[in-house]
C-alpha positions in Angstrom: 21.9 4.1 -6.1 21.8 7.9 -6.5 24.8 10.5 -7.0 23.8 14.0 -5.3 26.0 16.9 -5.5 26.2 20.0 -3.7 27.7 23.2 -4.3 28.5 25.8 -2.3 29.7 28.8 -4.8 31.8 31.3 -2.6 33.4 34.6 -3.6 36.7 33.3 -3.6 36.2 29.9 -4.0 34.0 26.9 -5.0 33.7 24.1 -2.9 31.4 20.5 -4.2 30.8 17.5 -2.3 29.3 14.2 -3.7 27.4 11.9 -1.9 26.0 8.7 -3.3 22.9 7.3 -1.5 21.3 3.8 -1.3 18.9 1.8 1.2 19.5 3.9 4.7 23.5 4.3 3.5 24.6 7.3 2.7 28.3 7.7 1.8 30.6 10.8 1.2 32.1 9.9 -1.7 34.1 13.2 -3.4 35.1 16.9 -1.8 36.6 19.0 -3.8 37.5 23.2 -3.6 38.9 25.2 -6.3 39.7 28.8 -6.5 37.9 30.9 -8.0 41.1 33.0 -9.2 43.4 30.0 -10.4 40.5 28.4 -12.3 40.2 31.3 -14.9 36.2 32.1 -13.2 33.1 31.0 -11.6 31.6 29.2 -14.1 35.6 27.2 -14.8 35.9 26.7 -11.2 32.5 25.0 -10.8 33.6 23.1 -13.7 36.8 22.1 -12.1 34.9 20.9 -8.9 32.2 19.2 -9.7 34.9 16.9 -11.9 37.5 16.8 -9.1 34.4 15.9 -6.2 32.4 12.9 -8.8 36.2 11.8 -10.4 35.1 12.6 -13.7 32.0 10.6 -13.3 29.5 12.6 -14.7 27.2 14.8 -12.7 25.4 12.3 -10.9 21.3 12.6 -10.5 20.7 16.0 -9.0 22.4 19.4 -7.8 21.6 21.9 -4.9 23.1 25.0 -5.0 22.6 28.0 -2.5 22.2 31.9 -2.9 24.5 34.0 -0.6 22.6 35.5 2.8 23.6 38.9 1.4 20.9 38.8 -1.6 18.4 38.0 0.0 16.3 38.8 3.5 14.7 36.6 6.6 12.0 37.2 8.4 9.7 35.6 10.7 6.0 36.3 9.9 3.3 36.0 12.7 0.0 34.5 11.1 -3.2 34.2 13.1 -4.3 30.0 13.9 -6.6 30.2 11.2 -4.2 30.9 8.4 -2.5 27.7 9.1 -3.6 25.8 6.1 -3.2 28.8 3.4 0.1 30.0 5.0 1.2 30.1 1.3 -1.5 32.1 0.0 -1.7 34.8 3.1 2.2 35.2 2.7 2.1 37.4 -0.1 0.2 39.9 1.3 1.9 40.0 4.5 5.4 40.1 2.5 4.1 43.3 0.4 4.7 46.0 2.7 8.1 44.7 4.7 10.4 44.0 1.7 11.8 47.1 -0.5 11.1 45.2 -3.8 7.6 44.4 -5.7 6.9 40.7 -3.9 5.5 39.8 -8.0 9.5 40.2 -8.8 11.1 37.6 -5.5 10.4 34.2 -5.3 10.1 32.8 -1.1 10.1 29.9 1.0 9.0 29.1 4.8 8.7 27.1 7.6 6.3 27.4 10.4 7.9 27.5 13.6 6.9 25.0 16.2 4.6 26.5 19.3 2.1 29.1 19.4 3.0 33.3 20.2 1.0 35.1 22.5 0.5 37.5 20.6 -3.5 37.7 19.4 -3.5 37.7 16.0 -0.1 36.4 15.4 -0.4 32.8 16.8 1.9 31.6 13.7 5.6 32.3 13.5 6.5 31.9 10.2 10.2 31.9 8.9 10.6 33.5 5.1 13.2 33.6 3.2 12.6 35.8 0.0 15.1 36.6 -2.9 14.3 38.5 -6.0 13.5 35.9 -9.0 16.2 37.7 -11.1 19.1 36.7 -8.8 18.3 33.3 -7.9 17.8 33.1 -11.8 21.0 34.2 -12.6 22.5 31.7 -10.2 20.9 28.9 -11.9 21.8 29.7 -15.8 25.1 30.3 -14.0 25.2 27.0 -12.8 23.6 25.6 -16.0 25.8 27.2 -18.3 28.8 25.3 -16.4 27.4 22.0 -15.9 24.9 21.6 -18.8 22.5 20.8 -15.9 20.1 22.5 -13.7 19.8 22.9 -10.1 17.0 21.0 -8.3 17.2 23.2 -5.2 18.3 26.5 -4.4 19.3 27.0 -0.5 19.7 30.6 0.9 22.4 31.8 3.5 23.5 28.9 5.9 20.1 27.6 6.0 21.7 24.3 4.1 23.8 23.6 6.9 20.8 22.8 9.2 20.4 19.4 7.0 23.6 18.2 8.8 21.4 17.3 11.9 20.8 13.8 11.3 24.9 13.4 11.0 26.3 16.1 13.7 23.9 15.6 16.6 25.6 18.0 18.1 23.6 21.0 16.2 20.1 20.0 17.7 21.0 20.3 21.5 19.3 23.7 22.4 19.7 26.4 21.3 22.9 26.6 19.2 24.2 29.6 16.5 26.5 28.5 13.2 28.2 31.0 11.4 29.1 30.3 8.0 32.6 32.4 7.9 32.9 33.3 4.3 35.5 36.0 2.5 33.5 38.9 2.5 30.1 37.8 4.4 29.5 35.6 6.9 25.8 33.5 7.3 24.6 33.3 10.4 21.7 30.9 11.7 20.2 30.1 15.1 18.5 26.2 15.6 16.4 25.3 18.2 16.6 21.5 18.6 17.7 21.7 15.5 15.0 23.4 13.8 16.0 27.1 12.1 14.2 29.7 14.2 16.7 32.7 13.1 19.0 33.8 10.3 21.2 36.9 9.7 23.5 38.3 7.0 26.3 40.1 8.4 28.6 42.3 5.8 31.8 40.8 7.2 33.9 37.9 6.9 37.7 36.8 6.9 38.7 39.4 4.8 40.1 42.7 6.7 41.1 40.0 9.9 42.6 40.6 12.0 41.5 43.9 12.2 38.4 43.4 11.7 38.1 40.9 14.3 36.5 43.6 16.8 33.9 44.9 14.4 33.1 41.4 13.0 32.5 40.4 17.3 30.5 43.6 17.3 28.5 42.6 14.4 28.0 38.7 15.9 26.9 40.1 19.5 24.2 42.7 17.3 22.8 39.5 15.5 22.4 37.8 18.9 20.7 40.5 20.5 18.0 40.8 17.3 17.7 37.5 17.8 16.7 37.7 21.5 14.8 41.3 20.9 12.2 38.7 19.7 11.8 36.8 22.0 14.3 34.1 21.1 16.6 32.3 24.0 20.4 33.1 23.6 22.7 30.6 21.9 25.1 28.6 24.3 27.4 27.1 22.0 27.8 28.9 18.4 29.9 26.6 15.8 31.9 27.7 12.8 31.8 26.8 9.4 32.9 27.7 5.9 36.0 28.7 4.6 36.7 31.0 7.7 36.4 28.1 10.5 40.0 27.3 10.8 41.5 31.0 10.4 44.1 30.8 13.6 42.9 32.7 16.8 38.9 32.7 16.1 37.4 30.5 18.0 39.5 32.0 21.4 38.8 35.3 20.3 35.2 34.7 19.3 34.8 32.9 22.4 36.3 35.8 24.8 34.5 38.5 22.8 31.0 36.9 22.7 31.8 34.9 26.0 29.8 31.8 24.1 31.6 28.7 23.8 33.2 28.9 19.9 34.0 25.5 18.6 34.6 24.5 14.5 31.4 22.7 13.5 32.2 18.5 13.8 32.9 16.2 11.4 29.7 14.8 10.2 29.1 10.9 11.0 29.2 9.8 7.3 30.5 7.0 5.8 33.7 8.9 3.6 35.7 6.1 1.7 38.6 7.2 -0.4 38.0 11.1 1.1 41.6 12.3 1.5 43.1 12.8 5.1 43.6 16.5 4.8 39.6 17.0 3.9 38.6 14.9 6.1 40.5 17.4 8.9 38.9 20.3 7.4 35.3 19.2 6.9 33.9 22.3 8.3 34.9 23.8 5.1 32.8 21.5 3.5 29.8 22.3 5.5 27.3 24.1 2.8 27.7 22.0 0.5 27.2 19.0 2.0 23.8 20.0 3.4 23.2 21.2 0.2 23.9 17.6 -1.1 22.2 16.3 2.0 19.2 18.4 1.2 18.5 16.4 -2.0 17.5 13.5 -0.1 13.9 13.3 1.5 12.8 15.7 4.7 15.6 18.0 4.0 15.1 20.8 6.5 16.5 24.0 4.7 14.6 26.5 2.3 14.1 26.4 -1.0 13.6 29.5 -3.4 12.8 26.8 -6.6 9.0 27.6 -6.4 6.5 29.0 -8.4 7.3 29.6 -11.8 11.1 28.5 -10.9 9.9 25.0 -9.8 12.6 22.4 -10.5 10.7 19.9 -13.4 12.4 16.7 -14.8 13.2 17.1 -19.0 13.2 14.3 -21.3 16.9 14.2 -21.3 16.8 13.0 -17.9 14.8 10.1 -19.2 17.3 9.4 -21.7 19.9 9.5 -18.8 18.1 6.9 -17.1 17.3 5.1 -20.1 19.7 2.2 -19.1 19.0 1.7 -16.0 15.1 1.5 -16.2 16.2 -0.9 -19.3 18.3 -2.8 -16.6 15.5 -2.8 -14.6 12.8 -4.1 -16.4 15.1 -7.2 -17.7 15.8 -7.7 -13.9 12.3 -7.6 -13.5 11.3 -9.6 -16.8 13.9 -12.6 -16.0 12.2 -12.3 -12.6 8.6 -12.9 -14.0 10.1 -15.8 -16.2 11.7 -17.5 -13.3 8.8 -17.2 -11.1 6.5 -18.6 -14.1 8.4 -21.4 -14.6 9.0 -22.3 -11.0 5.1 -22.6 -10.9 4.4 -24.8 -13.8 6.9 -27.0 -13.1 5.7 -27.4 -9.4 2.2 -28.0 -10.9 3.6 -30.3 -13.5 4.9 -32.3 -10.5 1.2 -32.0 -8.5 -0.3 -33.2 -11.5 1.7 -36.2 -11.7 1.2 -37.2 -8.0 -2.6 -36.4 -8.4 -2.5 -38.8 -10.8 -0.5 -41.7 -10.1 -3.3 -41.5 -6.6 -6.4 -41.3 -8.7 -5.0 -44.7 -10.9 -4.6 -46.6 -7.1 -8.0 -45.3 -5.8 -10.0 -46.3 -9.3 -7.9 -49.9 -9.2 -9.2 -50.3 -5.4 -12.1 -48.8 -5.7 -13.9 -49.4 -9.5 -11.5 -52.3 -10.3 -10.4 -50.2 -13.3 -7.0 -48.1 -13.4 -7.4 -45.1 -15.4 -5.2 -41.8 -15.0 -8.0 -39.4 -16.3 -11.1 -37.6 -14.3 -13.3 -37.7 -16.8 -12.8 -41.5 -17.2 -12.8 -41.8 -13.8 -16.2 -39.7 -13.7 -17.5 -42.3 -16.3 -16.6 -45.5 -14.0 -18.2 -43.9 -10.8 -21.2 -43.1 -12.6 -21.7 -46.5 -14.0 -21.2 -48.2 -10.5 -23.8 -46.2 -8.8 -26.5 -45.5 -11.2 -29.7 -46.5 -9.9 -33.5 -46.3 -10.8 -35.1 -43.3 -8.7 -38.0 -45.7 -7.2 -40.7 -44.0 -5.5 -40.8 -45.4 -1.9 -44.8 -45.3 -1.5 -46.9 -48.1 -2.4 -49.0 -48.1 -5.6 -52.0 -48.9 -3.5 -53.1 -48.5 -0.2 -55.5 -49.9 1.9 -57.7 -47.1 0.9 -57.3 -47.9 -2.6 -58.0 -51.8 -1.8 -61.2 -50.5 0.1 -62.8 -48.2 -2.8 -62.1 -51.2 -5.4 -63.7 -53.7 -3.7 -67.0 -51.3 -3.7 -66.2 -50.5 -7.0 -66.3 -54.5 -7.8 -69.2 -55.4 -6.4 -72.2 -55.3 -8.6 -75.3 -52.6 -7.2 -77.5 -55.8 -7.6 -75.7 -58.0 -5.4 -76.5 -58.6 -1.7 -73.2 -58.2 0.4 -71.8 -57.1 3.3 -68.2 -56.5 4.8 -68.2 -57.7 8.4 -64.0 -57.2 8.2 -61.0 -56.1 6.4 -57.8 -56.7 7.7 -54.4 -55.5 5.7 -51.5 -56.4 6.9 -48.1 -56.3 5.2 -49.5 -55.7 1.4 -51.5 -59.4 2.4 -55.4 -58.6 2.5 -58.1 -60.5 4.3 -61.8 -59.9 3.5 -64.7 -61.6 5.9 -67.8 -61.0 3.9 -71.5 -62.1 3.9 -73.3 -63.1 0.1 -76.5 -64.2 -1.1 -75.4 -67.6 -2.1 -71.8 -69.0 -2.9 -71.9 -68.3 -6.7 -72.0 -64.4 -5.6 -68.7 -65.2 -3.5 -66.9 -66.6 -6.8 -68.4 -63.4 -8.8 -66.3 -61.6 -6.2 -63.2 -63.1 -6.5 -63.0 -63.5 -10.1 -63.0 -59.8 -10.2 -60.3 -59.5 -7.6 -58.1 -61.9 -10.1 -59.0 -59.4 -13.0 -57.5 -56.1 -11.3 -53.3 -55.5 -11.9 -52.7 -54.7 -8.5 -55.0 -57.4 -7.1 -52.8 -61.2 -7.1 -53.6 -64.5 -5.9 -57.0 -64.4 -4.7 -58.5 -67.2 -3.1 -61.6 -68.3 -1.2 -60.6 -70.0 2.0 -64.1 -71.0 3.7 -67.3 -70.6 2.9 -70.0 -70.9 5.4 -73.8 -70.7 5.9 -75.4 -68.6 8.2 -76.9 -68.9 10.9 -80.6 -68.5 11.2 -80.4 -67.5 7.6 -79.7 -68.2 4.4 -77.0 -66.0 3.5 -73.5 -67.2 2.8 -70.5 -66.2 5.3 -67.1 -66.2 2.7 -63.6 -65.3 3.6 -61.2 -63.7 0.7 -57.7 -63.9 0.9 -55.3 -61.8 -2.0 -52.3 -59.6 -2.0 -51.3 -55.9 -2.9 -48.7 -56.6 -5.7 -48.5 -54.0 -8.3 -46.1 -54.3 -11.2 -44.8 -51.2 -10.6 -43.8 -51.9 -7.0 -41.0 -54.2 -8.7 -38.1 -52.9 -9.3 -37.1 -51.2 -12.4 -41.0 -51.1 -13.5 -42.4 -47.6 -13.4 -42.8 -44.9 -11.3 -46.6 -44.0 -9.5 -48.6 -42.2 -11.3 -50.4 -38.6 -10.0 -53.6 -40.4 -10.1 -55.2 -43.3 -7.7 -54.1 -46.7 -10.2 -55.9 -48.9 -8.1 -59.3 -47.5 -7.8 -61.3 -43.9 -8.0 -61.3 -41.4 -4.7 -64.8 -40.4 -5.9 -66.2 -44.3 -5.4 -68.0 -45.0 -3.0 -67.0 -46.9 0.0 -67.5 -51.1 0.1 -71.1 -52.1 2.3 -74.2 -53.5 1.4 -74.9 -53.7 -2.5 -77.6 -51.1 -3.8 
């Protein structure tokens, strides 16, 4: 929550207002106007109000102040299109020759007026304000030298008042005038849908009234007329403000002389608890200086002549100021942190507990063994499903049993295979031998080989119309590594040579 004070510094008078902003609230919380005579000074007076409007609260987070209309000059600039993004820069130079002091010794703010001119060359209507850096400096140290503090913004004319929009809706229907009715001066500033197209010092104000009511008409209708000499639409309702809004018989006179409809500037929409009843009737007053107080919040639609080298900056006292409340802050934010950690662990605590307790039923079900840890867990798994990594293929083939059995048989021995049937790792040789001796021979070296078991003669037979001997040999494929557990096949043939030769008649 922010405490933003505006102050309007008069000839006569100085009027403050306080706001206090939060989240989309804004409130009007002090108003307060001293004379400028009574207090002793200026610099007293602005004293006396700024402790009157915060109730001797300090002086809040930032100040706008303004510079009066009469020390300083207006003018809208036409920029071609292309200058639009270096309207800052081209300024200067267009400045030089229209204001009747060195532009290196003012300081100057702007606004680019919505729409294009028709005029080649000149697309860009540019509003300046411009003031020379001397005055608006001498405003500030005055300012500081009451208040200790310095000014974030410096407004110009009634250009302030323009930041009411959001809170007098009243000012951004058409084309409307305000005229900020001071002592000796009054401000005067035309919006179009509540954007300032138009602003005029005229040299007259409540003083002299009411004889000079006429001339001060006069000098209303001229302003007008400039206004519309540029191409501007005329006013249809013009609204006073400022010290001068409630002198008796303006607004009928105004209203006759000008034949504009004259009313007093509304009350602005904001939220005023504790603002006394008779300020309250009299907010028009008030006007400046709350836009000026307005204007400290974001978007603020007035000028501002703290550029350049006058450019508001933040000191470190200002960091001490806020010293506390950051310190607030970041124990808000610290307890926050704390909260929030501990809030986690403890709801991972709890997950870790019911994780648990579910991994002690599933191992109980499961592995027959409760246990609360993974890695024990891990342990029991493993040991229920370890199992040897047996290679699928056999150790030998029937091409392995075909290059043994010519590897067996002697080059001297007479022997033919008539059939070889393997079925089922169960082999079944029909063979032909010189005599039944050779047949034995045979078999005894299909009992020596390892993958070679139970071999067995199971008829022997002469032949016919000769006197050769027709065997049958019967044995099985049973390597020991084909059990399980044994070990795993090796890269080469174990049962017999590719490079043999193929069984047939002995050579």
């Amino acid at each position: 929550m922010s405490t933003l004070l505006g102050i309007d510094i008069g000839t006569t008078a100085v009027k403050v207002a306080a706001l206090r902003t939060a989240y989309r609230k804004v409130q009007l919380v002090g108003l307060a106007s001293v004379e400028v005579a009574q207090a002793g000074g200026v610099s007293e007076a602005i004293q006396q109000a700024a402790k009157l409007a915060t109730g001797d609260r300090g002086l809040g987070d930032a100040l706008a102040i303004s510079l009066e209309g009469q020390r300083s000059t207006v003018k809208v600039v036409g920029l071609p299109a292309s200058a639009a993004k270096s309207v800052s820069e081209v300024l200067p130079f267009e400045l030089e020759s229209k204001l009747p002091f060195d532009i290196e010794e003012s300081v100057f703010d702007y606004r680019v007026l919505p729409g294009l001119r028709d005029t080649k060359g000149e697309e860009l209507a540019v509003l300046v304000g411009v003031a020379k850096t001397a005055d608006v400096v001498a405003r500030i140290d005055l300012v500081k030298g009451a208040l200790g503090a310095e000014p974030e913004r410096v407004g110009l004319g009634a250009f302030p008042i323009a930041n009411l929009l959001p809170y007098v809706p009243a000012i951004g229907e058409g084309v409307i005038g305000i005229v900020d009715l001071g002592t000796v001066s009054s401000d005067v500033i035309i919006l179009k849908m509540g954007e300032p197209i138009f602003a005029r010092t005229v040299a007259l104000g409540t003083k002299g009234l009411p004889g000079t009511a006429a001339k001060l008409a006069r000098e209303l209708r001229t302003t007008i007329a400039a206004h519309r000499s540029q191409g501007g639409e005329a006013p249809v309702r013009l609204f006073l403000a400022g010290g001068g809004a409630y002198v008796s018989g303006a607004l009928a006179f105004l209203s006759s002389a000008l034949e504009l409809q004259v009313e007093v500037l509304p009350t602005p929409t904001l939220d005023a608890p504790g603002i006394a009843a008779d300020h309250i009737a009299v907010m028009a007053r008030f006007a400046k200086a709350i836009g000026l107080a307005v204007g400290l919040g974001p978007r603020p639609i007035g000028l501002n002549l703290r550029k350049g080298p006058l450019a508001f900056e933040r000191g470190f006292a200002w960091v001490k100021e806020k010293v506390p409340l950051i310190a607030g802050l970041a124990a808000v934010i610290l307890v926050s942190f704390l909260f929030s950690a501990w809030a986690q662990l403890y709801a991972k605590g709890k997950e870790k507990v019911v994780l648990e307790n579910a991994l002690a039923i599933v191992t109980k079900d499961v592995l027959n063994d409760e246990t609360r840890e993974a890695a024990r867990a891990n342990e029991l798994l493993a040991a229920q499903t370890a199992t040897t990594d047996e290679d699928p293929l056999p150790h030998a083939d029937s091409f392995d049993v075909m290059v043994k059995l010519s590897e067996l048989i002697p080059p001297s021995m007479t022997h033919d295979i008539r059939e070889l049937d393997i079925q089922k790792g169960h082999v079944v040789v029909n063979g032909v031998v010189g005599s039944i001796p050779d047949a034995q021979a045979i078999k005894a070296s299909v009992a020596a080989e390892r993958c070679f078991a139970d071999p067995k003669i199971t008829r022997t037979t002469a032949e016919v119309g000769g006197t050769s001997q027709v065997y049958v040999l019967e044995f099985d494929i049973k390597c020991p590594e084909d059990t399980k557990g044994g070990a795993k096949k090796p890269t080469t043939t174990t049962a017999a040579s590719s490079s043999a030769a193929p069984a047939g008649t002995g050579k």
